[in-house]
C-alpha positions in Angstrom: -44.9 -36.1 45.9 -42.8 -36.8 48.9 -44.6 -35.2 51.3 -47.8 -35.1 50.6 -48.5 -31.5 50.3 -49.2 -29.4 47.4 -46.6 -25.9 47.9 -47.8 -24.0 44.8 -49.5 -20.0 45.2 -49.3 -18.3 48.4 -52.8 -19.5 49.7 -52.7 -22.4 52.4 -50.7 -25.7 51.5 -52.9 -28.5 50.9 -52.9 -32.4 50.8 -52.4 -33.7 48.0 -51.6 -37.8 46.5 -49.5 -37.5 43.5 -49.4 -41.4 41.8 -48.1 -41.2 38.4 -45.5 -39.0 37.1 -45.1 -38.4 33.0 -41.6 -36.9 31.5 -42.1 -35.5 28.3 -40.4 -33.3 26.0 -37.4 -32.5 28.1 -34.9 -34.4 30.2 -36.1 -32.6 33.7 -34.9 -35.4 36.3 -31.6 -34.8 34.8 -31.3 -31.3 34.4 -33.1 -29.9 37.5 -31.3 -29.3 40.5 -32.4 -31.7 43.6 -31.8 -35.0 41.7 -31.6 -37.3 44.6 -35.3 -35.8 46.0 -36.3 -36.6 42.0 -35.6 -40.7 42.0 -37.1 -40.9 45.0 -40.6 -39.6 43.9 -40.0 -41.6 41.1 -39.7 -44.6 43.0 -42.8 -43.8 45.2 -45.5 -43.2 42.7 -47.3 -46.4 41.8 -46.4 -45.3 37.9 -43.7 -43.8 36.1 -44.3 -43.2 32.0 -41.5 -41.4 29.3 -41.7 -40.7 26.2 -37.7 -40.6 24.5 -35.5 -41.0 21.9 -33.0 -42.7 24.1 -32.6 -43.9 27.9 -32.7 -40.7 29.3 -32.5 -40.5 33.1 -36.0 -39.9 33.4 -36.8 -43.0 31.0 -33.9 -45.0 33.1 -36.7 -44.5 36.5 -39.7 -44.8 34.3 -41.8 -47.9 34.2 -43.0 -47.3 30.6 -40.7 -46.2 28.2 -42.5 -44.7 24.6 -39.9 -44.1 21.7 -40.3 -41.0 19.8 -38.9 -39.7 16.6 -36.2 -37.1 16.7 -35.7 -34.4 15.1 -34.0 -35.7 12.0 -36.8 -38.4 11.3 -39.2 -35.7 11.4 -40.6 -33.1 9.0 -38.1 -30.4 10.1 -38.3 -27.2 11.9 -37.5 -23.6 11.3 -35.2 -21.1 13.6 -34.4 -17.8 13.6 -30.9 -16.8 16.2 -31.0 -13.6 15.0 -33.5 -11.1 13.4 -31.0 -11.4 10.3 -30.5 -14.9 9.4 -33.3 -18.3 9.3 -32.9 -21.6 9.1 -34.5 -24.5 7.9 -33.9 -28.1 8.7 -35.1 -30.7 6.7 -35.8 -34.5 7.3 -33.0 -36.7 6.8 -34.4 -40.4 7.7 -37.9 -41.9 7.8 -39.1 -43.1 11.6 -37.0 -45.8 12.7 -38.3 -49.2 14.3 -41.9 -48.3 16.2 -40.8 -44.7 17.1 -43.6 -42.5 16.8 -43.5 -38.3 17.1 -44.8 -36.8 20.6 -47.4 -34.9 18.4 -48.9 -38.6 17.6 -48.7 -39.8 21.1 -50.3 -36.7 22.8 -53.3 -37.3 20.3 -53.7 -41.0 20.3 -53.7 -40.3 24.3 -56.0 -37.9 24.1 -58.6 -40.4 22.1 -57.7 -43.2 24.9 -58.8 -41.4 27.6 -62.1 -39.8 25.9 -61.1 -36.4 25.8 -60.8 -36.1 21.9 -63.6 -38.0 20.0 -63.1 -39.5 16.9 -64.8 -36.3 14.9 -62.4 -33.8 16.6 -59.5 -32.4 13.3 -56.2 -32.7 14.4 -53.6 -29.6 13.9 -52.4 -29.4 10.8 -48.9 -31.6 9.8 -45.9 -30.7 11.2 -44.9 -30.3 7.2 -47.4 -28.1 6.0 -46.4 -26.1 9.4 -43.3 -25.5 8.8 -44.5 -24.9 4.9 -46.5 -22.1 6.2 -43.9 -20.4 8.1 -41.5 -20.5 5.2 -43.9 -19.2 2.9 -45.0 -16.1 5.8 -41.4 -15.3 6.3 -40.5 -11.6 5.1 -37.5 -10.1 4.6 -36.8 -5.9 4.3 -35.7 -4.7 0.9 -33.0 -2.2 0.6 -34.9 0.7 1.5 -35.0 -0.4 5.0 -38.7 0.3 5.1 -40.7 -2.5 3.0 -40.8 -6.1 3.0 -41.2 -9.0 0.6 -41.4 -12.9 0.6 -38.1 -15.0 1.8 -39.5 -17.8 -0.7 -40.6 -17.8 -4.5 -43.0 -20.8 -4.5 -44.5 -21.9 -8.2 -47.3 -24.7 -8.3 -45.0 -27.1 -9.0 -43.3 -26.8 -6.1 -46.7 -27.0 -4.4 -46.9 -30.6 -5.7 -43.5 -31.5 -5.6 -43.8 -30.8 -1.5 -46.7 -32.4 -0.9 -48.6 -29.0 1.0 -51.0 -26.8 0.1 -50.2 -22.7 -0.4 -50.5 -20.5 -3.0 -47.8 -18.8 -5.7 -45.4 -15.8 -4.4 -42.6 -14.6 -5.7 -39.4 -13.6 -3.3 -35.9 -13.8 -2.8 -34.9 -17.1 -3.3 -36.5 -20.3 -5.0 -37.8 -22.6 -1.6 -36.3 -25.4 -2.9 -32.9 -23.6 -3.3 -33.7 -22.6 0.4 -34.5 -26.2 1.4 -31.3 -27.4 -0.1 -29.5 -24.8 1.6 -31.1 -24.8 5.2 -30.2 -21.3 5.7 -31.0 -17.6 4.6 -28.5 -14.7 5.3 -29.3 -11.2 5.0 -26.6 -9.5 3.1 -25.1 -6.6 5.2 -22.5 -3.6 4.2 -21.5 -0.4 5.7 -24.0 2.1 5.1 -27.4 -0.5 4.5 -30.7 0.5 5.8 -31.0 -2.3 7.9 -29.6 -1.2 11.5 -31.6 -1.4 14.6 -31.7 0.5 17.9 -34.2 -1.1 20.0 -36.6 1.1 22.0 -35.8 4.0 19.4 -38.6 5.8 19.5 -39.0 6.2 23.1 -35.2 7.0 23.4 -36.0 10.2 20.9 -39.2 11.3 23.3 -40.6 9.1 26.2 -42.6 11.2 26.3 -45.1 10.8 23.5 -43.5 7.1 22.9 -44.2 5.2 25.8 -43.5 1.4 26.2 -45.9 -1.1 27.4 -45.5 -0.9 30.7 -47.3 0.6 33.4 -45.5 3.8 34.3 -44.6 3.8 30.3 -40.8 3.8 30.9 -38.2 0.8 31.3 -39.0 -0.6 34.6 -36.1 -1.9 36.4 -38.2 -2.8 39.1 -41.6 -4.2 37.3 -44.8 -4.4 39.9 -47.2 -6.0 37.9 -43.8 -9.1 37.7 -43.7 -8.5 41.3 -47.4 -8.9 42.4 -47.7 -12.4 40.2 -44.4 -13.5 41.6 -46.1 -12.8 45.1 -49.5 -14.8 43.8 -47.7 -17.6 43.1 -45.9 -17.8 46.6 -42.5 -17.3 46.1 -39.7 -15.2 47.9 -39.7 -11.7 47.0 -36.3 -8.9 47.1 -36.6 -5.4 48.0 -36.5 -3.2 44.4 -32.9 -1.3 46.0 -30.4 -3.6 44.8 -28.8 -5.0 48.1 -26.5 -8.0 48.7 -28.5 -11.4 49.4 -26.3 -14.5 50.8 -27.5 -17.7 48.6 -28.7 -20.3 51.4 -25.8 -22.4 50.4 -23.1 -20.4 49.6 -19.9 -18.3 50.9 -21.7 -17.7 54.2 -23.0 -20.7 54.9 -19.7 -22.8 54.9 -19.2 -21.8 58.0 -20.6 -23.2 61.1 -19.5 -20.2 62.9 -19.5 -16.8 60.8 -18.0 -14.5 63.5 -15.3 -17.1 64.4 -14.6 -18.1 61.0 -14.5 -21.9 61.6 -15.5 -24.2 59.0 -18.8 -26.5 58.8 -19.0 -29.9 57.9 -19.7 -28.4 54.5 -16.4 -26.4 53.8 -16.1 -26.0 50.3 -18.5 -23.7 47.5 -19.2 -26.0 44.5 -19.5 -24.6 41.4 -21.3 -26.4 38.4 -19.7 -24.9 34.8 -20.6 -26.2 31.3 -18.3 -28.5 29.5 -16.8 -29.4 26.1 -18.2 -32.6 26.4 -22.2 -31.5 26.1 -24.5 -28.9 26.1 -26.2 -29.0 29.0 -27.1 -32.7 28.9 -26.9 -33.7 25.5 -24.6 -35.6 23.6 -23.1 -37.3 27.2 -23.7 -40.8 25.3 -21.5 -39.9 23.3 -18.9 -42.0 24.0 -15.9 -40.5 21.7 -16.7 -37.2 24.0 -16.7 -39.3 27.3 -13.2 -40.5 26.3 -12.0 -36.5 24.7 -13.5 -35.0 28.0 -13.8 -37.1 31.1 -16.0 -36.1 33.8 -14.0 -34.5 36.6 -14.2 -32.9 39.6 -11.4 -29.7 39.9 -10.3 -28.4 43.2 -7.1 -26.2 44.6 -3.9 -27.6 45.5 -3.9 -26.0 49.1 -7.8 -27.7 49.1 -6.4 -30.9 48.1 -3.3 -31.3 50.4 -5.6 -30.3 53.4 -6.8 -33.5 52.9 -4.1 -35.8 51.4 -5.9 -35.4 48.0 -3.5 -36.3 44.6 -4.3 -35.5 41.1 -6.0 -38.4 39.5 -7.3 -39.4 43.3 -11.2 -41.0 42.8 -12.7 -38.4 45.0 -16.1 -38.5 47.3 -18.0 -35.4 46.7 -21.2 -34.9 49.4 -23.4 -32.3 50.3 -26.7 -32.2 52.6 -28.4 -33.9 49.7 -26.3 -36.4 47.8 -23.0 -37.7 47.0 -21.0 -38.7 44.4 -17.4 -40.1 43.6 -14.9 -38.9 40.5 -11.7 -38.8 39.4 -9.8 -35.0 40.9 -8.0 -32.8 38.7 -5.8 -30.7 41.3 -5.0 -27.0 39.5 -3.9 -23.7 40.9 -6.7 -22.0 38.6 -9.0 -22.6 41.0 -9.1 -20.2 44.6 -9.1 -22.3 47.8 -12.4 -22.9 48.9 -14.0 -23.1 45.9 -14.3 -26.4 43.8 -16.1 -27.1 40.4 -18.0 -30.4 38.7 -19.0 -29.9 35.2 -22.7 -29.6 34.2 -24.8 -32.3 32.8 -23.1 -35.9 33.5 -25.8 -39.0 33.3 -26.3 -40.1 36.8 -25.5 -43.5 37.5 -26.4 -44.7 41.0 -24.9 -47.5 43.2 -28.1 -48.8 44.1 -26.2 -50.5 47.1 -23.9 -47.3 48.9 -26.4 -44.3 47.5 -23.6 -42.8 45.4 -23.5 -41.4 42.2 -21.2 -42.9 39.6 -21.0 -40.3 37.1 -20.5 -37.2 38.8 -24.1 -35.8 38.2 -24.2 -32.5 39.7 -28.0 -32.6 40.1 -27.6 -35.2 42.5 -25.5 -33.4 44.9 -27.4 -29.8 44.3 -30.5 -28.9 46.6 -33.8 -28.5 45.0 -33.8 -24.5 46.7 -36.2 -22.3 44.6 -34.6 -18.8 44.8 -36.6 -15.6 44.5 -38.9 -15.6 41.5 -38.8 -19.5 41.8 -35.5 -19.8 39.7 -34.0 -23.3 40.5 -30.6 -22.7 42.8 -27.8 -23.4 40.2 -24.1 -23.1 40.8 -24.0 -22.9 44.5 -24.0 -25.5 46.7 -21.6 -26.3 50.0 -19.6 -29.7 49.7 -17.4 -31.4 51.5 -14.9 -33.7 49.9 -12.4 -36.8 51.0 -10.4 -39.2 49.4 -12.3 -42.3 48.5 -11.6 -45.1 50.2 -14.8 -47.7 49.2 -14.9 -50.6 46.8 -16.9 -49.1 43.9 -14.9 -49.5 40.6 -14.6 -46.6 38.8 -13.9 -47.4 35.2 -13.2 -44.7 32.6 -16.1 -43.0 31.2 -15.9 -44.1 27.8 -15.3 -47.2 28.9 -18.8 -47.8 30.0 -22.1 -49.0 28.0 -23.8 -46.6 26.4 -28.0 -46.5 27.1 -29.4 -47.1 23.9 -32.8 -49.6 23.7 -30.8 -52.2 21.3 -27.1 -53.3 21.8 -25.8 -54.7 18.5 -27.9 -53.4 16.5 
């Protein structure tokens, strides 16, 4: 978008005019590394459309903002975190205001813009989908060997759901399951239902190959390594070997041999936090107040540069900078210097700096190897701030949501 040219597969680059950008399903100008590159090709496209449950980042630079449904004002959805347990999670309020589910969007878009007629059969409802993967679920019997219906379903329960199916009889009533939201296997010393993955081919690789080309566990994969070459990123030798990151240990010096510093001194470190999960839940604003966003450095690191615990902080790298509160502790090694994962960017239009400590902004968009974004390395350097932003405490500030007072 910024330049003009289109970098995907290893053929030629080629001109390209990118004028609308559309965030969907996801909070990607938030969670990506290379944040600052992000609002600007936001702010160069002639249009900018999300779709959101609340004012995301991405929604925050968008010119159109579409409100969606969330999870809990839809049908539900079924998960399975482990191959003995699944759960199911059930509506619990009807669509709020005019917030409609991304399903109906992508449709009613699709009819906009001619691509599907009025004739064309949508997929089936979310409902009767996840009706349908209740009703398939199986679960082993005691033998270890055969299987049997998670769900006993009766006709009535046909009506009372409002989906279509047919009778089966199984472990547990699905309304019992429903009210419940979760199925447990039952384990004990001794069961039949243990696991050892790959066990066949562990007794005799030989007549038990696995689905790979040589029929044994690849460590190094070629058929990976030949579409990670046709879509034009960096490839590594198979040998395991040492690779320096472009912005890490290495590269904080200006001179290596020397060992004098750059203008880039210190390795920033991005962990999670208590107060999200990656972004989520950072509108929260009992969690802003629990856990304030802060950046952690050394002591020796902060008395280099006349640095206090509880100093407001300028954080900058090569590609953005931000300002936040310091939380000086010997837990950290010299040199090294670490700003939580996640926090909502909030620009000073005016100075270019980020409020809220987003670590996006002040990461490189550097795609490593097999295109992986460059996480949890990045060179900083960092000062005592001396400008006239106010910094207020986090839970102190408004929280993005489309209707105050409501």
């Amino acid at each position: 978008v910024l330049n003009g040219k289109y970098t995907g597969g290893a053929g030629p680059k080629k001109d390209i005019n990118i004028q609308m950008l559309y965030h969907t399903k996801g909070s990607f100008l938030q969670s990506h590394v290379g944040q600052a590159k992000g609002i600007q090709a936001m702010r160069k496209v002639e249009f900018a459309v999300c779709q959101d449950f609340h004012l995301t980042t991405g929604a925050r630079y968008s010119d159109l903002v579409l409100p969606v449904t969330h999870m809990w004002e839809r049908d539900g959805y079924v998960v399975t975190p482990n191959r003995e347990a699944l759960f199911w999670a059930s509506k619990v309020v009807e669509p709020q205001f005019e917030a409609k589910d991304d399903e109906w969007i992508d449709w009613e878009l699709g009819k906009r813009l001619g691509v599907i007629k009025d004739s064309d059969t949508p997929e089936l409802p979310l409902k009767q989908r996840i009706f349908n993967q209740i009703a398939g679920a199986t679960v082993l019997k005691e033998d270890g060997k055969t299987r049997e219906p998670v769900v006993t379903i009766t006709e009535q329960d046909l009506k009372d759901l409002g989906v279509t199916g047919k009778p089966q009889t199984g472990r547990i009533p699905v309304k019992e399951f429903q009210e419940k939201g979760t199925f447990q296997v039952p384990r004990k010393p001794g069961d039949n239902y243990g696991n050892i993955s790959l066990q066949s081919f562990r007794q005799d690789p030989v007549k038990n190959p696995v689905k790979t080309e040589s029929g044994k566990i690849e460590i190094h994969c070629r058929t990976l390594a030949k579409d990670i070459a046709a879509l034009g990123w960096t490839t590594i030798r198979p040998i395991p070997a040492y690779l320096p990151p472009i912005h890490g240990y290495e590269t904080t010096f200006a001179d290596w041999e020397k060992k004098i510093k750059g203008e880039y001194p210190l390795q920033l470190f991005n962990k999670h936090y208590l107060r999200r999960s990656h972004t989520e839940f950072d509108n929260v604003l009992q969690l802003r107040e629990a856990f304030p966003q802060e950046f952690f450095m050394s002591p020796i690191d902060a008395a280099e540069r006349g640095i206090k615990h509880g100093d407001i902080v300028l954080i900058r790298s090569q590609y953005g900078k931000g300002i936040r509160p310091v939380y000086v502790t010997p837990r950290l090694m010299p040199g090294v210097c670490i700003l939580p994962h996640g926090a909502w960017v909030e620009m000073d239009e005016a100075t270019g700096i980020d409020k809220a400590g987003s670590d996006n902004n002040i990461e490189g968009g550097v795609p490593t190897v097999e295109g992986h974004m460059g996480f949890n390395s990045q060179n900083v350097q960092v000062e005592k701030y001396t400008g006239s932003i106010e910094l207020k405490p986090d839970a102190l500030w408004p929280q993005r949501i489309p209707l105050k007072g409501a």
